[in-house]
N, C-alpha and C positions, 0 to 999 in steps of 0.2 A: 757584268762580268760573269759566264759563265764557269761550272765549276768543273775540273778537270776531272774527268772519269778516271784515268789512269792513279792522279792521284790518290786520288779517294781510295781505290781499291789497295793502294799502297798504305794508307794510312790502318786502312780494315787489316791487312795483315800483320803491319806493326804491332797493334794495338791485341792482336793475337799472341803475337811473339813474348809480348810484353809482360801479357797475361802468366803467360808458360815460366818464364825467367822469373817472375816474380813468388812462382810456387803455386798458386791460386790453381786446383783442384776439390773434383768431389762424383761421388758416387750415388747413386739409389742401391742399398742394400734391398731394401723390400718393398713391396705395396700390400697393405689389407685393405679389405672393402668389406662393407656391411651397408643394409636396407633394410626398411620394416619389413618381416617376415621372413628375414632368416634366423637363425635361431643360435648364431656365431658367428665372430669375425672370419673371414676366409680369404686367403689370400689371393689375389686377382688372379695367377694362374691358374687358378682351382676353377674358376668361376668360367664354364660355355656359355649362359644365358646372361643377359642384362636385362632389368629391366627397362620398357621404355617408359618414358615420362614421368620420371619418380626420382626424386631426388636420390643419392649415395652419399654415405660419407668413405671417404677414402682417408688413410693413415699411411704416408711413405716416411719412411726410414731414411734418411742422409746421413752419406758420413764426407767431412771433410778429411780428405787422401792427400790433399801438399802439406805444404810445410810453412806456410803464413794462415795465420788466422782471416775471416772471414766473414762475409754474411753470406747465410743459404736460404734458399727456398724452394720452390717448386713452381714449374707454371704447365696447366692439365687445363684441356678444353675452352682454352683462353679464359681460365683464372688463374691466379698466383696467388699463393699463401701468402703467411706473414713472412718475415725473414729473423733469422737467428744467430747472433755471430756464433762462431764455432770455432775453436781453437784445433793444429793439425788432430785426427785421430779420433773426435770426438763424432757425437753422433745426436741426433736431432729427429723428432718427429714434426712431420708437416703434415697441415688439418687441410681438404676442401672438401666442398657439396657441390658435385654439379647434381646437375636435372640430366637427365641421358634423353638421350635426342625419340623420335620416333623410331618406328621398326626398324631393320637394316641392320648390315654389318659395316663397321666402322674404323679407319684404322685411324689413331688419336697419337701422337707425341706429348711424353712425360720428357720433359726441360728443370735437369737439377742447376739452380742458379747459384753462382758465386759472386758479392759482387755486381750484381745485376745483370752478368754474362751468362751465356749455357756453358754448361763445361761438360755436358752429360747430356745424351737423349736418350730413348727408350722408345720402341714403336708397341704402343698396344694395339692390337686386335679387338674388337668389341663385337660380339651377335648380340642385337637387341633386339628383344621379344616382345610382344605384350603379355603380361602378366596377366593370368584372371585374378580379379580381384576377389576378398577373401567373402566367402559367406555369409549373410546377417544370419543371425540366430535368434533374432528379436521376436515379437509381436508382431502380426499383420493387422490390420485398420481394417475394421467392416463397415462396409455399406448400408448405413441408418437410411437413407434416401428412401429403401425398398421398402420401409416397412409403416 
């Protein structure tokens, strides 16, 4: 027995409807981002360059906007944070680290989950650069071989 497309797409709307009537919303207030070698957290709109290949840590802000309590999270660069119930109004920080990809510019969707639904996306934009890495200021090793 095949399964009915129609249906399905009927169910996929319901299950939205459902969603809606039941209150279950939520927002991104904010994104900050930091990496080794910046010298402050700054907020992702701030930020033209990425590094590439370097881990971030990123801090988004959720607020639960219905009016039933919840669990939130976040899902960015195909990971997803923890999740945190949140009562309406309340507000939440969500923790990840991706690795930023190679060079390029990138455009990524930020998904605030409720519920384990989206209820919120966000398009970021990303230019990743490569970064020069920071200068030794060490010793150099000499050449005993020669002597």
């Amino acid at each position: 027995m095949q399964d009915n497309p129609e249906k399905s797409n009927l169910l996929d709307e319901w299950q939205g409807i459902v969603a809606q009537v039941q209150g279950v919303d939520g927002k991104l207030d904010v994104v900050w981002v930091w990496w080794e070698g910046l010298p402050q957290w700054l907020l992702v709109y701030q930020v033209e360059e990425w590094p590439a290949e370097r881990e971030v840590a990123l801090a988004f802000i959720i607020e639960n906007t219905g009016n039933q309590p919840a669990f939130f999270g976040i899902r960015f660069m195909e990971l997803e944070s923890s999740k945190v119930l949140l009562n309406p109004g309340e507000h939440a920080t969500a923790y990840l680290y991706p690795v930023m990809p190679s060079p390029g510019v990138y455009q990524e969707t930020i998904e605030v989950l409720a519920d384990g639904e989206t209820v919120a996306s966000y398009t970021l934009e990303m230019n990743v650069v490569g970064v020069p890495e920071p200068e030794f200021s060490g010793f150099a090793i000499s050449d005993y071989s020669k002597r």
